[in-house]
N, C-alpha and C positions, 0 to 999 in steps of 0.2 A: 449486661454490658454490651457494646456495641462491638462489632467487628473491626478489627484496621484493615480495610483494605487498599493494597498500594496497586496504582497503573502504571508502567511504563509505557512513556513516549517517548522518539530520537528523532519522528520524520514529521511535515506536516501533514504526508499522505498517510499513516499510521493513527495520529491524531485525530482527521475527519471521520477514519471509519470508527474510532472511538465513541465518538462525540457523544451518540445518542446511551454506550452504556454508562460512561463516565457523569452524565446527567438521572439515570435512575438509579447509579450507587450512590449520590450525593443526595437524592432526596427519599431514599429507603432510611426510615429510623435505625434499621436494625445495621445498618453502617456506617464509618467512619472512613473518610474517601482522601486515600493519600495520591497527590501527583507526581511522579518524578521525570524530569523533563531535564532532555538530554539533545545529545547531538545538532543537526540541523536546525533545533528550535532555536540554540545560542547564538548563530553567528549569524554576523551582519551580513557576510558573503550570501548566506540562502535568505536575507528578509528577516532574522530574528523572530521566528514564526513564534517564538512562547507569548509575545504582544498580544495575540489572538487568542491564544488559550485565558490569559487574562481578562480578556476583553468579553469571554464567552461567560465569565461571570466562574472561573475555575481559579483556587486560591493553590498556587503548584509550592508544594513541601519543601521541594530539595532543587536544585537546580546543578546538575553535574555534568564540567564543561571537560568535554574530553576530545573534540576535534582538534588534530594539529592542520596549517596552514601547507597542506603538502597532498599529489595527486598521483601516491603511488601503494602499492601494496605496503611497503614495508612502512608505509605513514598510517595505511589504516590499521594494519597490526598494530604498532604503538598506538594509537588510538583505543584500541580496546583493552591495551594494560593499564590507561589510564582511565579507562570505565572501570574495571575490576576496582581501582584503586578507590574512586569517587563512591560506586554503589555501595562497594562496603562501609564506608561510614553512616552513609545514606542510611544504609539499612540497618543499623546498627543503631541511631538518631530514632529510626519510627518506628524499629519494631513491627513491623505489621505482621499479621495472621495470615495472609495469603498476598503473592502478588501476578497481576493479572499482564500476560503479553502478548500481544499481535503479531504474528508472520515471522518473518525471515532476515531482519537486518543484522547486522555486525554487532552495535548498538546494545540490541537485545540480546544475542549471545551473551557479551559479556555482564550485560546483568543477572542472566538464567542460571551462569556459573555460579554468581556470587552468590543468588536466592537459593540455589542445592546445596553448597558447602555450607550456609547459615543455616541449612535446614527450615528454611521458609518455601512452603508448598507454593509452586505455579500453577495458575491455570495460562493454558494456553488453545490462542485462537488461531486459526489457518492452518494447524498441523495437517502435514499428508500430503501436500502439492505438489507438485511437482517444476519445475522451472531448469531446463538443462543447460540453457546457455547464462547461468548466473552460479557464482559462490552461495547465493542465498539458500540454493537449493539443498547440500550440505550443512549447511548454515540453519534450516528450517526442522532437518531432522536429528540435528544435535540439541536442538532445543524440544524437541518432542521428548528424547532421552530422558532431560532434565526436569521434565515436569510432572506434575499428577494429575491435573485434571486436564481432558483435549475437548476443544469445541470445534468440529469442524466444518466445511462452508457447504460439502457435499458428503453422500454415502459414500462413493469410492474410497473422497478420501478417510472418512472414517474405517474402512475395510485394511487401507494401506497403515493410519495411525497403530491399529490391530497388529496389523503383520511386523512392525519393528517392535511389537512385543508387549505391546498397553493393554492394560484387561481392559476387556471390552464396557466392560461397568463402568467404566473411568471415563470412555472416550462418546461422545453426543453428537450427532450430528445436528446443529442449529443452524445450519445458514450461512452468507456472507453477509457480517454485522452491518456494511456501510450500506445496504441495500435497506434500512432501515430509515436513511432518511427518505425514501422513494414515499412512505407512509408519513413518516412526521414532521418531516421540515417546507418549511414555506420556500420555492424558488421563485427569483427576479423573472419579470419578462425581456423582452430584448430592451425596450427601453430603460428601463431600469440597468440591468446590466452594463449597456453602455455608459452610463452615466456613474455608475460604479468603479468602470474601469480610466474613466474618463480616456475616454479612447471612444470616436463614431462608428458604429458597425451600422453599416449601410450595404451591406451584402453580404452573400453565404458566406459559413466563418466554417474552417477551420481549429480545432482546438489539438494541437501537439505539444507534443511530452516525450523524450529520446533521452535514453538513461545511457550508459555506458554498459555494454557487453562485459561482464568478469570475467567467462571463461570463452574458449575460442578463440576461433581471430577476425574477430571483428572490429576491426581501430574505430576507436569512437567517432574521432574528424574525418574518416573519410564515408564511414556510414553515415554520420549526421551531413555533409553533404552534400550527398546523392539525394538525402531528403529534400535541401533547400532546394537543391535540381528539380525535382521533380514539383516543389509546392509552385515554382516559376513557370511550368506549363498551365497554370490553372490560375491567370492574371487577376479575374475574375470575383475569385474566391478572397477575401481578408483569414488572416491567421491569427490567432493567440498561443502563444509561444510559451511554455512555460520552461525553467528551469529545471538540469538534471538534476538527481540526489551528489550526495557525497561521496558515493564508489569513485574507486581508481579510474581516473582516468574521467572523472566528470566536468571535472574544474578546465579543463583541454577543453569543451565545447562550450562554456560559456562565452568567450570573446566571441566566437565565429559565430553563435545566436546573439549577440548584441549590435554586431557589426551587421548583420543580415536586418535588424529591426532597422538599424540606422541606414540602410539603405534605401530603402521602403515604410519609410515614416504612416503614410494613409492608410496602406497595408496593412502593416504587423507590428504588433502588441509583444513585446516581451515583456515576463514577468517573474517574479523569482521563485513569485506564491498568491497561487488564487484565493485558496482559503476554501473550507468543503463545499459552502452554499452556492459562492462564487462560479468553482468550479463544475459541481453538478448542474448551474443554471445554465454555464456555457455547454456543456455536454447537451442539455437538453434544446437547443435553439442552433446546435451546432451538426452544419454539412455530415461532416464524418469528424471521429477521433481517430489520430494519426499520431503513429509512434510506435514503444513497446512499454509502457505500463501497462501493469497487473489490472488496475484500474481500468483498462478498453477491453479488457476480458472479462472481470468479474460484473461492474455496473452499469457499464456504457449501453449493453446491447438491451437492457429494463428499461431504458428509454428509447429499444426501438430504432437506433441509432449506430449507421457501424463504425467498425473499428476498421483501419488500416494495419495490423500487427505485424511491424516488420522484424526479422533476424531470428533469431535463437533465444534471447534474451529468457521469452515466455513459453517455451518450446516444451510437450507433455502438459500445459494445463486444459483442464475443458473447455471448452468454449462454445459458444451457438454458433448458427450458419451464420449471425451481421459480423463476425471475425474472418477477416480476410487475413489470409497469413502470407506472406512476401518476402524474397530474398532483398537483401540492403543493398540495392544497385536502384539506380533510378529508375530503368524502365520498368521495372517491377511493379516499385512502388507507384507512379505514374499510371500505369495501369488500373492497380488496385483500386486506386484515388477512385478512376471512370467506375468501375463498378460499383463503387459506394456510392457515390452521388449520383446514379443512375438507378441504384436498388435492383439491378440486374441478378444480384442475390439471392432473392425470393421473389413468389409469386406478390402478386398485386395487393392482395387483403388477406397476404399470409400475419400471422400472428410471430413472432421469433421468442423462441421458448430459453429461459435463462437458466441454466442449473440450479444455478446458486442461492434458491431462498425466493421467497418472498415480504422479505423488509419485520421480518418478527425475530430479531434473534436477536437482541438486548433482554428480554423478559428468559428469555430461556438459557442463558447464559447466568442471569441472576436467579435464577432456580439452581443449575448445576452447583453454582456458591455455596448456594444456601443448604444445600447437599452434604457438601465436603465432610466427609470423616476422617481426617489424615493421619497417617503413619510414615513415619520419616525414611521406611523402609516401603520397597514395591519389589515383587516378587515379578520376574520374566515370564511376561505368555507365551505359551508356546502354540502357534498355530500348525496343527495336525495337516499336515496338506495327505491326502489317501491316493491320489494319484501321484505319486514319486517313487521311483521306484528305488 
């Protein structure tokens, strides 16, 4: 008999780097491929992104809408008492053997919760990272807690999954999954793209992405912009603007990105949701990526391509040299901007070396699966540190 295995999604950005294992679970015999799609994917406010999941040929199980219409901590806390409430039936509905999660969101927490107290084994992906100017960071390693099996995107942080107490048996270093499509997806060229976006890109483009800071103080509208400041020194350049997530404090920048495209119609492209092909196509034909997505740390720089990383947001991840990291004040990032599009960053026919994998970690992920011997109980590792006195 065939396995259930469930995936949770809540983001589009979660979803893409899925993409390629949620398509080798569905076509392994030895599985039965549950969806359950959440947050961000339901509302119309970010694009309704589950459209796409459908449209990618993905038949999604459950659909549980737990976003309230509100842009503050204690909207997102409610938010996850109403995930708790929703997974649990969910999960209760499909039954699965295992259920599989990506990263660090809210979203996932509250599913993590519900899959440990059902006594339904996690695997989890991304454990170990680090991020210090985000809630997710707490957030990433409360879901390590919760789970039993870790996949992680580098060594260290499998060394770090280790040190919060994971037998090491358990925990793999595979990669970062979304680097996967670098290997098996087909991208647009620029004309294509354009015509995609129906938007003309007739010049260097810019691709941005600015999430809201959770911890710190960093006010989202006045760091987002000192961004738009700075994109305005660089006339030149056209932008693709994407939409922040659902954190505190995101829904505050959307008018001011809307109103910034309506200002500069030939210019700038906003959007709510590229979609992964989409998005990696513009990464790849794109000046520099600018912002603070995980995404210009983890894939950006395997095409070679740099990131502008501003604030705290992503503060402790690794990163390659095309990661320029930047206080949120204009001249900063202005700055930064000149040295990415100049490549002043590296030598001329330097090669820029990515941590994170090289595009194989769906297979090896569906190995770890296919591993699983679970026991509802896990016993605390204790790492011997000899140097302590």
């Amino acid at each position: 008999m065939s396995k259930k295995i469930a995936v949770f999604t809540g983001t589009r950005a979660e979803y893409g780097l899925l993409f390629w294992l949620l398509k080798d679970l569905q076509n392994d015999p030895e599985f039965q491929l549950q969806l359950l799609v959440s947050g961000m994917h339901l509302s119309p406010e970010f694009g309704e992104t589950y459209q796409q999941i459908e449209a990618d040929g993905f038949v999604i199980d459950e659909k549980i809408e737990i976003l309230l219409s509100s842009d503050s901590a204690v909207g997102t806390a409610k938010s996850m008492g109403l995930g708790v409430l929703g997974f649990s039936d969910a999960l209760a509905r499909l039954q699965p053997d295992l259920l599989v999660i990506l990263g660090d969101r809210f979203e996932a927490l509250a599913a993590a919760q519900t899959a440990m107290i059902m006594r339904i084994p996690i695997v989890h992906l991304h454990g170990g990272e680090i991020t210090e100017g985000a809630y997710d960071d707490a957030i990433r390693h409360a879901i390590t807690k919760l789970s039993y099996l870790h996949g992680t995107s580098t060594e260290e942080y499998r060394q770090r999954v280790i040190q919060l107490g994971e037998e090491p048996s358990r925990v793999k270093n595979v990669g970062a999954i979304g680097l996967d499509h670098l290997q098996r997806a087909t991208f647009m060229n620029e004309a294509e793209l354009s015509e995609s976006l129906n938007f003309v890109l007739n010049k260097p483009f810019f691709v941005v992405t600015y999430h809201p800071v959770t911890l710190g103080n960093e006010a989202p509208e006045e760091s987002f912009q000192s961004l738009l400041n700075a994109l305005d020194e660089y006339p030149d350049h056209q932008v693709i603007l994407t939409y922040p997530n659902a954190d505190d404090g995101g829904r505050r920048i959307i008018p001011i990105l809307e109103e910034y495209a309506r200002q500069n119609p030939m210019r700038v492209l906003a959007i709510p949701s590229l979609g992964q092909v989409r998005y990696l196509s513009s990464v790849m034909h794109a000046a520099a990526v600018i912002g603070n997505s995980s995404s210009g740390i983890i894939e950006v720089p395997a095409f070679d391509v740099p990131t502008v990383n501003i604030g705290s947001r992503q503060k402790g991840r690794l990163a390659a040299k095309s990661v320029l990291n930047v206080e949120p004040n204009q001249q900063s990032i202005s700055d930064a901007i000149q040295v990415a599009i100049t490549r002043t960053y590296k030598q001329v026919d330097e090669k820029i070396h990515n941590p994170y994998g090289q595009g194989d970690t769906s297979g090896k992920v569906i190995k770890m699966i296919k591993s699983l011997k679970f026991t509802p109980s896990k016993a605390f590792y204790d790492v011997t540190f000899n140097d302590v006195e």
